[in-house]
Every structure is written in C-alpha cells, then in structure tokens.
C-alpha positions as CSV (number, residue, x, y, z in Angstrom):
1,X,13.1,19.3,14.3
2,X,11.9,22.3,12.5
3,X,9.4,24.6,14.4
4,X,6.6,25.9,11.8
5,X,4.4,29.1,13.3
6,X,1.3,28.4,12.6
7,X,-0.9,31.6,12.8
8,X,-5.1,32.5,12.1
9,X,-5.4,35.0,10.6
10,X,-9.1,37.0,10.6
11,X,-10.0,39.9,8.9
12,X,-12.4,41.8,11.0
13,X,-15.3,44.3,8.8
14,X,-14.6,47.8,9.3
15,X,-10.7,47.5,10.7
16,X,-8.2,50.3,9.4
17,X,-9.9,51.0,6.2
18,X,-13.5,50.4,6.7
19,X,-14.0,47.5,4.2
20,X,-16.6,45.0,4.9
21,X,-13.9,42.2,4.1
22,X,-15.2,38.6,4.9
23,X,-12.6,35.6,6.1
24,X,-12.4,32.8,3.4
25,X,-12.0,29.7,4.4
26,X,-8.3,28.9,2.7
27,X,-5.2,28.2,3.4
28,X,-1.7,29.4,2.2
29,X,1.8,27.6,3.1
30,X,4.7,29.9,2.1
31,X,8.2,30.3,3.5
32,X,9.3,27.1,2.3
33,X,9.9,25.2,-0.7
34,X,7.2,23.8,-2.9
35,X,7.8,20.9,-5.1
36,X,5.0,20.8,-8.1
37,X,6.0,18.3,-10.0
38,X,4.8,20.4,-12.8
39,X,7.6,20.3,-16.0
40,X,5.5,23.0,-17.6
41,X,6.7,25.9,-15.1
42,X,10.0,26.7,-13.3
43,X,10.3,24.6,-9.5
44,X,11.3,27.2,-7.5
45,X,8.0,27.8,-5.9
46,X,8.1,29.1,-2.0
47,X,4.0,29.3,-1.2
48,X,0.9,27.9,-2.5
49,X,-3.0,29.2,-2.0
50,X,-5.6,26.2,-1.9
51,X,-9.0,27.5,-1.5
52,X,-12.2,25.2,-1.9
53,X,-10.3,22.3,-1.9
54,X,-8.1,23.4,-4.9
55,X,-5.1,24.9,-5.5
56,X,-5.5,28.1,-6.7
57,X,-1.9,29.7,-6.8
58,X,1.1,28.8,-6.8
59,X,4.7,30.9,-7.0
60,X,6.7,33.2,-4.6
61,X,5.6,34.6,-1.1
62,X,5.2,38.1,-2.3
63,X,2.4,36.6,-5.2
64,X,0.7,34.4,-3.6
65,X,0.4,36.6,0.0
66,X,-0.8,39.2,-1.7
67,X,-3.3,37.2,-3.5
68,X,-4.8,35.9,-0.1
69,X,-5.4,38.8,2.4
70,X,-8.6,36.9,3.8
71,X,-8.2,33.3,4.1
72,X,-8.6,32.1,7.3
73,X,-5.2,30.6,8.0
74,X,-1.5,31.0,6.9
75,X,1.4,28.7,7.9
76,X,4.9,30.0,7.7
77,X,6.4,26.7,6.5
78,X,10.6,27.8,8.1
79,X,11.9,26.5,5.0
80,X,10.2,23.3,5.0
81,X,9.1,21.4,2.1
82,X,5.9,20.6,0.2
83,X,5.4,18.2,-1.9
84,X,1.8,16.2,-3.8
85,X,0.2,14.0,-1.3
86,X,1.8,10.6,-0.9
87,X,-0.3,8.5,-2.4
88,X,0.6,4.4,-1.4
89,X,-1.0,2.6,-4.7
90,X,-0.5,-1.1,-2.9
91,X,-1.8,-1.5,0.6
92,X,-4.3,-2.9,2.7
93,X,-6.7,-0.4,4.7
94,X,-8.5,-2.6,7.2
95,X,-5.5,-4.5,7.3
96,X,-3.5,-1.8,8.6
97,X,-6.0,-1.2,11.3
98,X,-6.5,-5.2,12.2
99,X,-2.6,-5.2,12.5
100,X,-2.7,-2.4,15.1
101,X,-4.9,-4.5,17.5
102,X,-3.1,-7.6,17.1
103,X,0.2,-9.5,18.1
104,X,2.7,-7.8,16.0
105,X,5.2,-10.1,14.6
106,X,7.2,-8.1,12.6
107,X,10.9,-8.1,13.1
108,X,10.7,-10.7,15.8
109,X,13.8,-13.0,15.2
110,X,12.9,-16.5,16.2
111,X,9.8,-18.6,16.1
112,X,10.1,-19.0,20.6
113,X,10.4,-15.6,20.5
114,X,7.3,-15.2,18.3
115,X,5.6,-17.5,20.9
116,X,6.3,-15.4,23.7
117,X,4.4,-12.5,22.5
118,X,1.6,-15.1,21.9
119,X,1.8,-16.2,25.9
120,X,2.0,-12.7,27.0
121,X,-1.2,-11.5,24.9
122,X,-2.9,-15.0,26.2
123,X,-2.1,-13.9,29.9
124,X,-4.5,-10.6,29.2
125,X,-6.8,-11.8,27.2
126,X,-10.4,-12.6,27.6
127,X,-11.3,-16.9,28.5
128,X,-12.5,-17.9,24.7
129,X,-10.8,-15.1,22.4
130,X,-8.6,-15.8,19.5
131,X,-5.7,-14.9,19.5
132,X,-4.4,-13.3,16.0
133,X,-1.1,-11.6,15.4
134,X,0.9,-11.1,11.7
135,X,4.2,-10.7,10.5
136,X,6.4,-13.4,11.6
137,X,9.0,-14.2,9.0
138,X,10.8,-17.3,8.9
139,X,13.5,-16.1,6.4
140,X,14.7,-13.8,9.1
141,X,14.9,-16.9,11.4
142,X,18.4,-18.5,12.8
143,X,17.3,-21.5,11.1
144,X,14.7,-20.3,8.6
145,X,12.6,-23.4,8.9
146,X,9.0,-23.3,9.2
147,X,7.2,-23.2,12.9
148,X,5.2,-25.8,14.7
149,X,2.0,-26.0,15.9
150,X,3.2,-27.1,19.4
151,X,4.9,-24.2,20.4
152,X,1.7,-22.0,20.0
153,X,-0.1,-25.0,21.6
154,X,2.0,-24.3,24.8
155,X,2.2,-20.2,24.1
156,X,-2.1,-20.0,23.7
157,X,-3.2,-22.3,26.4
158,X,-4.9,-24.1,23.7
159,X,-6.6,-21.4,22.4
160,X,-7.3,-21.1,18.5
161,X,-4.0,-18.8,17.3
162,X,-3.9,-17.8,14.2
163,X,-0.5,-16.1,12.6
164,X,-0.6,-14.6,9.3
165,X,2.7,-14.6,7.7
166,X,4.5,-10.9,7.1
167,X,3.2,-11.6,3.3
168,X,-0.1,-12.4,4.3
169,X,-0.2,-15.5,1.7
170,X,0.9,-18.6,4.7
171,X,-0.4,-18.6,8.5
172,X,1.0,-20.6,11.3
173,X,-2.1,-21.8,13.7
174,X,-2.1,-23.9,16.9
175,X,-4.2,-27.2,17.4
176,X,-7.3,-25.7,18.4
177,X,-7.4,-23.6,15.3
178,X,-7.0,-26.5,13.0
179,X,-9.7,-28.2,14.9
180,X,-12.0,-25.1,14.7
181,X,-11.4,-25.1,10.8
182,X,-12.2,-28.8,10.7
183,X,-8.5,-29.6,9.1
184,X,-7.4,-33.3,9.9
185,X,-4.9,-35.3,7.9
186,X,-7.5,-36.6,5.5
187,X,-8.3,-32.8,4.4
188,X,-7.2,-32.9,1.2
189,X,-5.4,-29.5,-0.2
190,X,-7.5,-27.1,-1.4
191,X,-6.7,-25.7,-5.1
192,X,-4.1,-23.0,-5.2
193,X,-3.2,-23.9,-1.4
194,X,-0.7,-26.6,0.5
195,X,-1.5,-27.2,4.2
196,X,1.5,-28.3,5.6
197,X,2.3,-31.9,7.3
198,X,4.6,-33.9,9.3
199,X,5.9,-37.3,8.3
200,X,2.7,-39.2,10.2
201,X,0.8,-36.9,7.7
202,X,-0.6,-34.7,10.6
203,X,-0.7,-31.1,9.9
204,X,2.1,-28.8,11.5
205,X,0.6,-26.2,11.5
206,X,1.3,-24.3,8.3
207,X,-1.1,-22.7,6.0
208,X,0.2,-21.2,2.8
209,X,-2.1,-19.3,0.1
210,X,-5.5,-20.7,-1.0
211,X,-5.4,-23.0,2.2
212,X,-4.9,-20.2,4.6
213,X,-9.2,-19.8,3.4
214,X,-9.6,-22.6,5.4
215,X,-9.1,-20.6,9.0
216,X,-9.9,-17.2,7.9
217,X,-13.6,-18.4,7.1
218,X,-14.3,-19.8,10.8
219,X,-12.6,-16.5,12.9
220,X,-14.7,-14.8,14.5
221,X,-16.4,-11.4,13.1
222,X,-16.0,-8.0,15.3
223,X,-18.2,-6.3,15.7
224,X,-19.3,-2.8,12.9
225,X,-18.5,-0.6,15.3
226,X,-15.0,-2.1,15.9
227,X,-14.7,-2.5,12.6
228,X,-15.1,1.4,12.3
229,X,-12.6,1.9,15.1
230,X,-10.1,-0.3,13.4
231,X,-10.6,1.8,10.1
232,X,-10.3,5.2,11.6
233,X,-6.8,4.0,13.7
234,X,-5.5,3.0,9.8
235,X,-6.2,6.6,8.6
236,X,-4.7,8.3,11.7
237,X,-2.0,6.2,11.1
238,X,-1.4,6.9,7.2
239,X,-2.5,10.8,7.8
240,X,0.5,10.3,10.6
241,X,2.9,9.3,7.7
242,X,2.0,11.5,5.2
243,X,-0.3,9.6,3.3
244,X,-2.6,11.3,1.5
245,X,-4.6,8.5,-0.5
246,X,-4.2,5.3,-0.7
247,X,-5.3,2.1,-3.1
248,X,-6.8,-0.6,-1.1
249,X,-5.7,-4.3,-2.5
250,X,-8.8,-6.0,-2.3
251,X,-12.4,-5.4,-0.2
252,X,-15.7,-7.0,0.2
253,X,-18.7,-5.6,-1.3
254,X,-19.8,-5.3,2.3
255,X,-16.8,-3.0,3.5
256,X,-17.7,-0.9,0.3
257,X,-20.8,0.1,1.9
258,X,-18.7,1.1,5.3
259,X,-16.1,3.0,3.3
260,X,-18.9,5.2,1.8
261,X,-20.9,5.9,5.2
262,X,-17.4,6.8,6.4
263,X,-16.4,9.0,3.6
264,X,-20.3,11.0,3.8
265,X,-19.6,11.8,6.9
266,X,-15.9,12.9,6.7
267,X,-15.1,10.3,8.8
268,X,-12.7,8.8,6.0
269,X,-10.1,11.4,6.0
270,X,-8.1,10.6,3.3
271,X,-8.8,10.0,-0.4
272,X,-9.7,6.1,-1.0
273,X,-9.7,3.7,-4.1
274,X,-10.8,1.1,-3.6
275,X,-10.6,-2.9,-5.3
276,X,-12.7,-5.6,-5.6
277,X,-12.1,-9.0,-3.9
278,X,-12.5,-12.1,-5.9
279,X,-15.3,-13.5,-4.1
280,X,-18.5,-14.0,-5.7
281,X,-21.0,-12.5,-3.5
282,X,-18.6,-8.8,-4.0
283,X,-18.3,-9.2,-7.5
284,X,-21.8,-10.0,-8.3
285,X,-22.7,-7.3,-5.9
286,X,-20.3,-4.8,-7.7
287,X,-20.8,-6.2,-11.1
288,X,-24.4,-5.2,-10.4
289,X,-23.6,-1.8,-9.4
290,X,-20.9,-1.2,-11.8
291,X,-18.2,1.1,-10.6
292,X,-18.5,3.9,-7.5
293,X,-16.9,7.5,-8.4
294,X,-18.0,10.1,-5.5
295,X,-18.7,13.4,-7.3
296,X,-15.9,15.1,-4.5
297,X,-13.6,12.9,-5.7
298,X,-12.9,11.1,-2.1
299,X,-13.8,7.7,-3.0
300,X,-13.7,5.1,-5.8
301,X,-14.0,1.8,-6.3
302,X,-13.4,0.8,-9.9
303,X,-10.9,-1.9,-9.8
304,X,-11.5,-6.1,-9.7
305,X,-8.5,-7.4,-7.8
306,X,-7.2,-11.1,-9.1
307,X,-4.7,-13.1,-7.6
308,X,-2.4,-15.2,-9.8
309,X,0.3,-16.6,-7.4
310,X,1.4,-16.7,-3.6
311,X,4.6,-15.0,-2.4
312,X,8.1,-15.6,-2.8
313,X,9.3,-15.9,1.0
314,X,6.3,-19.2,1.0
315,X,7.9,-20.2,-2.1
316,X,4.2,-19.9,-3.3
317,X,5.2,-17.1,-6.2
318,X,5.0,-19.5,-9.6
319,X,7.9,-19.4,-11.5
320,X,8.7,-20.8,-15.1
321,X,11.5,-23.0,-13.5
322,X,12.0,-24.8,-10.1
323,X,12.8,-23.0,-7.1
324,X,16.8,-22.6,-6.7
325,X,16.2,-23.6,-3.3
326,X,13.3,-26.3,-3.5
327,X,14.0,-28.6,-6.5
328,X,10.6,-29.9,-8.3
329,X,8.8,-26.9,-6.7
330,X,7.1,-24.3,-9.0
331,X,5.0,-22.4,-6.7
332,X,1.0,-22.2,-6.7
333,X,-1.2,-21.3,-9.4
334,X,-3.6,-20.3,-7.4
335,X,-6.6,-18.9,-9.6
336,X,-8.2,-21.4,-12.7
337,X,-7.1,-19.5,-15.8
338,X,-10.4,-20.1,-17.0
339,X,-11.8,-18.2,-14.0
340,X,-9.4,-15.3,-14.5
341,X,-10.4,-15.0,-18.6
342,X,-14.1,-15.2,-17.4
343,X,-13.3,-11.9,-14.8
344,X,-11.5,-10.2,-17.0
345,X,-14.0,-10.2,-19.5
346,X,-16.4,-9.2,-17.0
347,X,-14.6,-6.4,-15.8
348,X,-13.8,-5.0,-19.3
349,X,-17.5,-5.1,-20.6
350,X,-18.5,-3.3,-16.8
351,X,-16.1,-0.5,-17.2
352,X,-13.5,-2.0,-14.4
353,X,-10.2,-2.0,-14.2
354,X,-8.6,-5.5,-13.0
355,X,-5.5,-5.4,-11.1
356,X,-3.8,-9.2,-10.4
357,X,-1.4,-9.9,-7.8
358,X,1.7,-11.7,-9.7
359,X,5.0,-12.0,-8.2
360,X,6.4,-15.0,-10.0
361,X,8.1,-14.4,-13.4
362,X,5.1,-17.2,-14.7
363,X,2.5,-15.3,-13.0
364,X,3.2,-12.2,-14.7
365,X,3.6,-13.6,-18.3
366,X,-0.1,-15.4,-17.6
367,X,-1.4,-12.4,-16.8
368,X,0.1,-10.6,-19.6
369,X,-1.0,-13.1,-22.0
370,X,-4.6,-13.0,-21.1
371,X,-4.5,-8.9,-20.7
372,X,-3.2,-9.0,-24.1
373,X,-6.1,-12.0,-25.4
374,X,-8.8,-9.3,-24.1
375,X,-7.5,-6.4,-25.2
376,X,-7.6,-7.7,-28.8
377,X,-10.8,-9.4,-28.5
378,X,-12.5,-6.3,-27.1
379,X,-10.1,-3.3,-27.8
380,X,-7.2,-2.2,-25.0
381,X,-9.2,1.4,-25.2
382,X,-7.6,3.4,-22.0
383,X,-8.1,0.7,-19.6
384,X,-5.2,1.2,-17.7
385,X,-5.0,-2.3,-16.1
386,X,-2.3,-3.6,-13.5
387,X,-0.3,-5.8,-12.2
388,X,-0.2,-5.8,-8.6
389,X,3.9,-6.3,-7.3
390,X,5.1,-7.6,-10.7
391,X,8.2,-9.0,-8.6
392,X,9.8,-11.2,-11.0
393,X,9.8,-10.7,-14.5
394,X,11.4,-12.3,-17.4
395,X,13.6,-9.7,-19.7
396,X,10.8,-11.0,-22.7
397,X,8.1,-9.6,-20.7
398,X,9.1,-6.5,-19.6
399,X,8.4,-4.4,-22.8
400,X,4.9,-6.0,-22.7
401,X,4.0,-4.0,-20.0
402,X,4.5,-0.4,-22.4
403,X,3.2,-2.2,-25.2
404,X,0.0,-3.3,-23.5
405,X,0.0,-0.1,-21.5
406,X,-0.2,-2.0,-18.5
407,X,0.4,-0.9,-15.5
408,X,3.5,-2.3,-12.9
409,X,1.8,-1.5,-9.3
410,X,5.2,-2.1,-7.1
411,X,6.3,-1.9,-3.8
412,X,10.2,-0.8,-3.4
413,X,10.5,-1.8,0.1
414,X,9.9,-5.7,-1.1
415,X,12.9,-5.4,-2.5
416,X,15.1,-4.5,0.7
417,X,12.9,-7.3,2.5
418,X,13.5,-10.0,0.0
419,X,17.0,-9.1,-1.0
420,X,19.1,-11.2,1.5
421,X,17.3,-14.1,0.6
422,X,15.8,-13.5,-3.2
423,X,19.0,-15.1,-4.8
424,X,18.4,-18.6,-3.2
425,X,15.0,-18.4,-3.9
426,X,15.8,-17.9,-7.6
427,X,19.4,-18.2,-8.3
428,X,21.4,-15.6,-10.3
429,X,20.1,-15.4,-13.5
430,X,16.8,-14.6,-12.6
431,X,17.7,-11.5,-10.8
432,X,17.8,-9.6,-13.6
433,X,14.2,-9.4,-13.9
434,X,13.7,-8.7,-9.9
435,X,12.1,-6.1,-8.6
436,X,13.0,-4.3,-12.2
437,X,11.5,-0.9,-11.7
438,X,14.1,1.2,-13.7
439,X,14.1,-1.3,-16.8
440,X,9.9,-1.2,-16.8
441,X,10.6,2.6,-16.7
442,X,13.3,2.5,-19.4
443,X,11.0,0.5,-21.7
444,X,8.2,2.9,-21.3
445,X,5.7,1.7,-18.9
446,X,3.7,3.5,-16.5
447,X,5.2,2.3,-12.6
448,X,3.4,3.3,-9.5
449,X,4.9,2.8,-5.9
450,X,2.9,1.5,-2.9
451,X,4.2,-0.3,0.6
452,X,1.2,-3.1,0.7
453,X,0.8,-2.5,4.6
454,X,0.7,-3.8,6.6
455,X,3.2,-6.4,5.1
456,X,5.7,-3.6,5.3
457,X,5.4,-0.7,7.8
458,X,3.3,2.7,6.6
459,X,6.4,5.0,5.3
460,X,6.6,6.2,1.7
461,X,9.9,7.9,2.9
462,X,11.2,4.3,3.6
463,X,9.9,3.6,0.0
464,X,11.4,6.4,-1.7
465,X,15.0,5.5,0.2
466,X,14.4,1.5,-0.9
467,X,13.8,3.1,-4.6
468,X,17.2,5.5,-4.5
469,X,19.6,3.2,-2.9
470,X,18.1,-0.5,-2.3
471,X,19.6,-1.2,0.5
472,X,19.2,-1.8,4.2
473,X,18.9,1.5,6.3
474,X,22.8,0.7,7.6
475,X,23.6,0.7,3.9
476,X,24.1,-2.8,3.4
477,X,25.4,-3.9,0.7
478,X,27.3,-1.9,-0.2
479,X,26.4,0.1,-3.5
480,X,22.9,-1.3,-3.4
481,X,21.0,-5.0,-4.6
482,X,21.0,-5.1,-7.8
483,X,22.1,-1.6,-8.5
484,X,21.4,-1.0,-12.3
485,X,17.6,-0.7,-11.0
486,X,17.9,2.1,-8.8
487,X,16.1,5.6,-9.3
488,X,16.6,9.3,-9.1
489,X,15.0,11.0,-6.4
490,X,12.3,12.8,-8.8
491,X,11.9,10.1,-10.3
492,X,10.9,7.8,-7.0
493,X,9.0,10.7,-5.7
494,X,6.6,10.9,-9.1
495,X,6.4,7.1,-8.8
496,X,4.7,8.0,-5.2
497,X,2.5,10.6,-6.4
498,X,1.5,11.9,-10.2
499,X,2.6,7.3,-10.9
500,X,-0.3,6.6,-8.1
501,X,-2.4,9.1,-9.3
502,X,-2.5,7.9,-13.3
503,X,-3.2,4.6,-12.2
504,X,-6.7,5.9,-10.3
505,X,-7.4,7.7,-13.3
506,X,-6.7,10.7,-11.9
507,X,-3.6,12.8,-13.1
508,X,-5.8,15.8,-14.1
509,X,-6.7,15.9,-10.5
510,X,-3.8,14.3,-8.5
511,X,-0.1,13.9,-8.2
512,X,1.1,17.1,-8.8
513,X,0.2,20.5,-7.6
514,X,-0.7,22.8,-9.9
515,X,-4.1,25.5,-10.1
516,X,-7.1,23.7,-10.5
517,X,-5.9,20.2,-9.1
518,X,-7.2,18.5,-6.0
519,X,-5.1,20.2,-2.7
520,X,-3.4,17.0,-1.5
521,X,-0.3,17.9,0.0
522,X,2.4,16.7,2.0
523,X,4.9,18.8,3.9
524,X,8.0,17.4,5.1
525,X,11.3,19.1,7.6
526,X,13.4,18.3,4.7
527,X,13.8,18.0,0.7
528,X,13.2,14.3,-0.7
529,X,14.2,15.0,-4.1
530,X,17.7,16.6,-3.5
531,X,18.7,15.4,-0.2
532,X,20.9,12.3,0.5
533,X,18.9,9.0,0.8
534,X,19.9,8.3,4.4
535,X,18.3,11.6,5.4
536,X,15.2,10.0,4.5
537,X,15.1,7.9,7.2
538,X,15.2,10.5,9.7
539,X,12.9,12.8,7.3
540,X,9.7,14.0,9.6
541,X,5.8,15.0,8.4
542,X,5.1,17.9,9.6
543,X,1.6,18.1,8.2
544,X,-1.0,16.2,5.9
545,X,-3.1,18.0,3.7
546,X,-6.4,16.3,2.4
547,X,-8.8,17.8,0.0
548,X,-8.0,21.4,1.2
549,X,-8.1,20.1,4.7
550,X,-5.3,20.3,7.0
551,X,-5.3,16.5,8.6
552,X,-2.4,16.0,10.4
553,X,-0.2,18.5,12.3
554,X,2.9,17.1,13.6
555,X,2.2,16.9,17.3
556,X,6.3,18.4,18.2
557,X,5.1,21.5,16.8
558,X,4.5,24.8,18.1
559,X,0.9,25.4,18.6
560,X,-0.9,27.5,16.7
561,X,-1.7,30.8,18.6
562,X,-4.7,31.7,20.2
C-alpha cells in the first residue's frame, strides 16, 4: 500500500525573518494527482489548498505551495490520487448502522446455514431479546425456494426472529414473531403486501412488501442513545469507504430531529440529505415545517420519498406483463395512485422534491405518468424529481426521463446482484430496458449512482467497477451483462460525484473540485478513472475529506510526525 507522510507544519512569530506570521487553519494535498472534474480547465492538477472549508487553489505543487506557507498542515499525497467526495445518492443511514449490530446474512448460501447464525447469536443473547439479522437471499440458494418458519423456530429457541430480506422489501420470521404481530391464517393481506402460506393456509413465515409493516410495528424500540451509537458506527463506516455524503432513502420526522442535534454538534461527520418517509405523522410534521437547508451546508432534508413497487428478487417489482418465472404474477402495487397524486401535489406546492422507489418497468411508467400530470398542472419549474432504482424500464419510457428532466437515482451494483437471475425473472426481451444506465445517459437524462446500503455493502469503488464492466469481481461473464450499457470510467466516476451532487441541488457547491466549492474530497492509492476495472477492487482510501475536515486517515499509514 502506498505510504503518505503526513507532516504539521507551524509557522512560529519572529523565526528567520522576524515576521509575526500566524498558522491558518488549512490544509494542502500535493504530490499526487488531482482529479477536478472541471472541463473548463486542463486535469493535470498535482495539489489543492482548501482553507475554511473551501477550496481555494487548485494547480501544480510549485503554485499552490507557494500560495500556502502558513496553513497548519500539508500532506505529501506519493502520487496518490484525489478525487470529489464520493457521494452514494441511494442508501439507508440508520440502516447501515442497525445492519452492523445484527445477524448479517449477506452471502450466506443456504437457508440451514442462515439458521445457524440465528442459533449461535441465540446462544449469547439476552432471555427475551429479538433476534434481527438481514440479508439473506434466496436467489443465491441451492434450491432458491423460499425459507420456513420452522427452521428459525428450532435456530431462536422460540424467540421472536425477524429476517429482512437483502432487498429489504420480504422478511422471513419464526412463530413467535407472527404471534407477536398478531398474524394468524385469518389475517387477511394487507394492501401492497402478501404474507405467505402453506397449503393448510398457515403462514410460513414469509413477509414480502407492505406486509412486512405488520412485524416492523411491534419490534421493540432501542433506546436514543443507541440509536446515536448505531448512527455514528454508519458514518465511521462510510467515512471508512470514502464516502463523503450520502442521500438517505427514507427517515421519520423523528430521526430528522436526531440528524440535526448530531450535525450541531459535529457529531454527523459527513454531509447528509435527507428524505421523507411516507408515513403521515413525518409528512404532516415536515409538510408543516417545509424543507430543512443548514446554512453550512451539512444537512438537508428536502425530499418526500414514495414507494411504487417491491423488488425484483420477491417478485414484488410490478411489471406490465407476468413474471417469466411466475405465470399470472404481476408484482405489487403497493402505494394507491390516488395517494401518490395527492403527495406529489403536496410536495410540489411545499417546495419538495419527491423521489419514488420503482423497479418494475410498470412502476416506472406510473410514476412518469403522474410526474408528468403535475408538472403540467402546476409547471415542471427546476424540480428535479427522481426516481429511486428505475431498474426496469421500457425503451418508450426512457426518453421521458430527459424530457421530464427527471432524475434516474440508480444503483450499479443491483445489477451484478440481479444479473444471474434477472433473465428468468423477466425473460429476454425485457432486458433491454434493465438496469439501462448508458441509454438514460444517451437520451439525455441526468443519472446519479448510489449502493442503497445496506442492501449492497458500503463501496462506491465496487459501484464504479459494476458501472465499467458489469460483471462479477472474477469477471464473469465474460464481456459483461448486458454490455451495450456499460460506462467509461469518467463517466461512472461523475455519476458518483458532480451526478449525486445535481440531484441535492448542489453542483455549484459539490461534485467537483474547483475554487470556491465545498472541500469534499476523496483520496485514493490508485487512479479510478484511467486504471483497469479489476484494480478497483483492490483500490484503498487513504483519507476522507469532509467540509475542509480531514475524517478519515487510513489506519496502515505512517503517522503523522510529532
């Protein structure tokens, strides 16, 4: 790994020439490469000056060394690179942290094996406690057939478990759960949901999308100040990996009052954007308010978050046409149209941006059609709103997105998850409109790239190697899924950065770095852009910058000296 020297440098009053020169707080990177993003000037940039939270310089060493004799530290980058701060625009904040406190499922190849790592956390944990894990993935599964209830029966000791699925939209529970939910065979299927039953009728165990509500309501609360812990482990995490700034997919009203607290007292550490749930307490509450814009620029919340449709691995994505695999099946609808014309409304005349989850090709040409109704009842403006994954899209729909200028909020890394298994989901014509980044850029539409952890692991580099090549990391299959969709590596590295900072509203500010805009850097051992994709598997932060703040070090390094 590359070793960066890291050295303070103070500027004592009255040393060698007398001067009465103060230190300034700032902090210079040079000795590398800097990647600006910035078309307007030549990228061969080697240092950068951020003072105050800005950058103020950028160009060669020489320039911008001479131009910063009394900041108060200068890092000596070896040849590494720096490039805007990541920014995911998909993910799930508290999530992450809940994630890093539960059973983690991810990866796990069997449904015994799954229930093994339930046993094993039930043999440590305290009489009473539920037992919550996520990421288990029955497409990945020898026999890719959906769990029973029995086995976590066995595996909890008849404790309440509760198993989100890796897409968050089904959950596999045991007996004691249903019973703590109050879900018998004469529960009837809430809107938008499906719980799951055997032959008798009984339930298996098997939650997916709006009926998943049904457990989620009666687990118990922790407690503020773990709720605190679990948010600070997320940002450690992200900072960890690069990240920068990050959109968060959906929060109460309640955790927008902890996000603020947090972000007053520094205790955020990265920059946050935050979007409503669909729950009426929070959007009453926010509606209220109307939308939250820090003056340092750390936190927003300006976005109403809809939900059209499940997921695709549940089969819960709606589709204009039955599932390939599932004859008669459609998927879930799983907001009232009516309901979603009545927010959007709302959130047009309160000054909100609405971002809807749609993964089904149906989903996204609802949502289209009732951006587009709005937009001509009460004027498109600059409104700038999205559509959260659009998976699956039909060819008709994808020049909508330009023409509406609505935003495609995507995640490449669902595509290397879903690949193996997308076509029988679907079939073959339908992949031409699957995970279509390229042909949304092509046709002129603004893209932004996210991961939605925890659903996929915190790594824009895994992203920005799912975007070049999509493939596996072996390199399977060969030539990529669906090839004609790949991306350049400037273009996939924009879609991380200056594409996530357009859809906060903030490419003045964000995305790129160039004097004047917000000091949000990354800097990484090796060059994203220009190297081959496998090398960004192994690529390695080596610091996060936040605001002008230096975040995260890369623990392998050399310390700085005393």
């Amino acid at each position: 790994m590359r070793r960066i020297a890291f050295a303070l440098v103070l500027v004592l009053a009255g040393i060698a020439t007398g001067c009465r020169d103060t230190v300034e707080p700032g902090l210079v990177l040079h000795g590398g490469r800097v990647i600006t993003l910035d078309a307007a000037e030549p990228d061969d940039a080697t240092a950068v000056l951020v003072r105050g939270g800005r950058v103020e310089i950028v160009g060669q060493d020489a320039e911008v060394l001479a131009a910063s004799r009394a900041v108060d530290r200068k890092v000596d980058l070896d040849g590494a690179v720096v490039v805007p701060g990541l920014a995911d625009s998909h993910c799930h904040l508290y999530g992450l942290g809940k994630s890093l406190v539960q059973i983690d499922l991810r990866g796990i190849g069997s449904a015994t094996a799954c229930a093994e790592l339930v046993a094993a956390a039930a043999a440590e944990a305290t009489p009473g406690t539920w037992l919550e894990g996520r990421g288990w993935d029955q497409n990945d599964w020898p026999e890719a057939a959906w769990p029973d209830r029995a086995l976590l029966d066995a595996a909890g000791g008849g404790r309440p478990v509760y198993l989100r699925r890796v897409d968050g939209h089904a959950a596999w529970v045991s007996s004691a759960t249903l019973a703590a939910a109050g879900i018998t065979a004469a529960t009837v299927d809430p809107a938008g949901g499906l719980i799951m039953r055997d032959e008798a009728g009984e339930p298996t165990g098997i939650l997916v999308d709006n009926a998943v509500d049904l457990v989620r309501d009666v687990v118990p609360e922790p407690t503020l100040t773990e709720r605190r812990r679990r948010v600070r482990m997320a940002v450690e995490h992200c900072l960890a990996h690069g990240i920068t700034a990050v959109h968060d997919a959906g929060i109460s009203w309640e955790s927008v009052g902890l996000y603020r607290e947090m972000a007053a007292t520094g205790e955020l550490g990265l920059r946050y954007y935050g979007m409503l749930n669909d729950e009426p307490e929070t959007l009453e509450s926010g509606f209220a308010a109307g939308p939250v814009a820090e003056a340092d620029g750390m936190l927003t919340v300006r976005t109403i978050k809809l939900y059209a449709d499940g997921a695709l691995g549940s089969r819960g994505a709606l589709l204009l046409a039955d599932y390939s695999d599932e004859p008669g099946s459609r998927g879930l609808a799983v907001t009232a149209r009516a309901h979603m014309d009545s927010m959007c409304r709302r959130a047009a005349a309160g000054g909100f941006q609405v971002g809807t989850h749609a993964i089904g090709d149906a989903a996204n040409r609802l949502v289209l059609d009732i951006y587009a109704e709005v937009f001509a009842e009460l004027g498109a403006a600059d409104r700038r709103w999205r559509v959260e994954h659009a998976q699956i899209l039909g060819p008709a729909d994808i020049p909508r997105f330009a023409e509406l200028g609505v935003i495609a909020a995507m995640q490449p890394v669902h595509c290397t998850s879903d690949m193996d298994w997308a076509h029988e989901r679907l079939g073959a014509e339908r992949l031409a409109g699957a995970y279509a980044w390229r042909s949304l850029l092509e046709a002129d539409a603004h893209v932004c790239s996210g991961t939605d952890f925890p659903v996929e692991r915190v790594s824009a580099l895994a992203g920005l190697y799912a975007s070049r090549t999509r493939t596996h990391p072996d390199g399977s299959p060969l030539g990529g899924w669906q090839p004609q969709e790949k991306l350049d590596g400037l273009t996939a590295l924009e879609l991380y950065t200056a594409g996530s900072a357009y859809a906060a509203f903030a490419e003045n500010e964000l995305g790129r770095i160039i004097p004047g805009y917000r000091a949000d850097l990354t800097v990484l051992d090796g060059d994203p852009v220009a190297c081959e994709p496998a090398d960004l598997l192994d690529m390695q932060v080596l610091m996060t910058v936040v605001d002008g703040e230096v975040r995260y070090e890369n623990p392998a390094l050399e310390s700085p000296a005393p």
